[in-house]
C-alpha positions in Angstrom: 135.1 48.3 132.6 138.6 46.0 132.2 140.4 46.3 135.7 144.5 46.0 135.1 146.3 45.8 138.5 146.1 49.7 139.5 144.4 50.7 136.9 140.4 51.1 135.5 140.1 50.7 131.5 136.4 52.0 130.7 135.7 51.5 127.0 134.4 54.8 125.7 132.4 54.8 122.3 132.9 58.2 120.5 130.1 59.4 118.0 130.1 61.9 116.0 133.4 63.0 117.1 135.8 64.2 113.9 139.4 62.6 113.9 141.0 65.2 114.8 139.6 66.2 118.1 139.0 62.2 118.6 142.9 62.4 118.4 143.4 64.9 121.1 141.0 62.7 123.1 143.0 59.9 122.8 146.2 61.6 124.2 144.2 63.3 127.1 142.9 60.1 128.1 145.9 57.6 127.6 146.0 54.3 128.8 143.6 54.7 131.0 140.3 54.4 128.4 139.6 52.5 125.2 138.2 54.9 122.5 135.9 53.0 120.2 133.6 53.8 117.3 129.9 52.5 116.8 131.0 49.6 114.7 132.9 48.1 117.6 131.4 45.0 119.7 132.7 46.2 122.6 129.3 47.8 125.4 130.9 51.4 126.0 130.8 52.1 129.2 130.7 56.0 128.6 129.2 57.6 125.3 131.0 60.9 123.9 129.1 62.9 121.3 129.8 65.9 119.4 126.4 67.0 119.7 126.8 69.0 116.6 126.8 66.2 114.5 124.5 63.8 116.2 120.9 63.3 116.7 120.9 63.7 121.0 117.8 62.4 121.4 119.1 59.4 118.9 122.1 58.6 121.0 119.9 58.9 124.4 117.4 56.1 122.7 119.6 54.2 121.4 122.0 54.0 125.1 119.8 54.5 127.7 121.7 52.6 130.6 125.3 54.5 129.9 126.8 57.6 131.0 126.2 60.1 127.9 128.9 63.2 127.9 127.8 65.3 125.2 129.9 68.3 124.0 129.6 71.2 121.0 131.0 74.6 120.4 130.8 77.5 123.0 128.1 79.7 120.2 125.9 76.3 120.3 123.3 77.5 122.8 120.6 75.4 120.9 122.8 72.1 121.0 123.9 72.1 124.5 120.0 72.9 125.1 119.2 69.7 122.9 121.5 67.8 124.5 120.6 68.6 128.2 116.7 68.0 127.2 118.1 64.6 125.8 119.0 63.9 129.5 122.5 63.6 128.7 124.6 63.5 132.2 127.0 66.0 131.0 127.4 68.8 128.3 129.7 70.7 128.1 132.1 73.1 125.7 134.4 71.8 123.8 137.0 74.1 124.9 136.2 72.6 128.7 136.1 68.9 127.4 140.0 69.2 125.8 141.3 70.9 129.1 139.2 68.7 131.4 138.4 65.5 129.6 140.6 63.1 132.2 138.8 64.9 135.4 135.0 64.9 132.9 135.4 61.0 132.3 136.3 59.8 135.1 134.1 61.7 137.0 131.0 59.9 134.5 132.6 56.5 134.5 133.2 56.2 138.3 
């Protein structure tokens, strides 16, 4: 995490996650966080998957030291399952992540 005078920067990779809702994520979280993508050379300091899209047992290997927030649709009772037995820290609905995502990762990267 980057400390600016009142403020905490966490970098905060994002897999999986389509543009669109990677958009909205960006605008909930503002200045505060850096969103980056795999191919960046920056150590995340939170993970956010789309658990739909990713491997969670993949993404739990391959960052075993950093807060994992994993989210999926409402009707994906087998992917929040996955993602849970993956030992991510969080899963949760999408529909919670966009009206909660400022509370959610700051809660994770605290």
């Amino acid at each position: 995490m980057t400390w600016y005078a009142d403020r905490v920067v966490a970098t905060i990779l994002v897999a999986g996650v389509d543009l669109f809702f990677r958009g909205k994520l960006d605008a909930l979280l503002g200045e505060k966080h850096k969103l980056v993508t795999t191919d960046s050379v920056h150590t995340p300091d939170l993970v956010i998957v789309d658990i739909a899209r990713v491997d969670p047992d993949e993404v739990a290997e391959e960052y075993p030291d950093i807060p994992i927030l994993g989210f999926t649709n409402h009707t994906d009772t087998a992917g929040l399952r996955a993602g849970q037995a993956a030992g991510f820290d969080r899963v949760v609905v999408r529909s919670a992540l966009a009206e909660r995502a400022p509370e959610i990762v700051d809660e994770l990267v605290a």
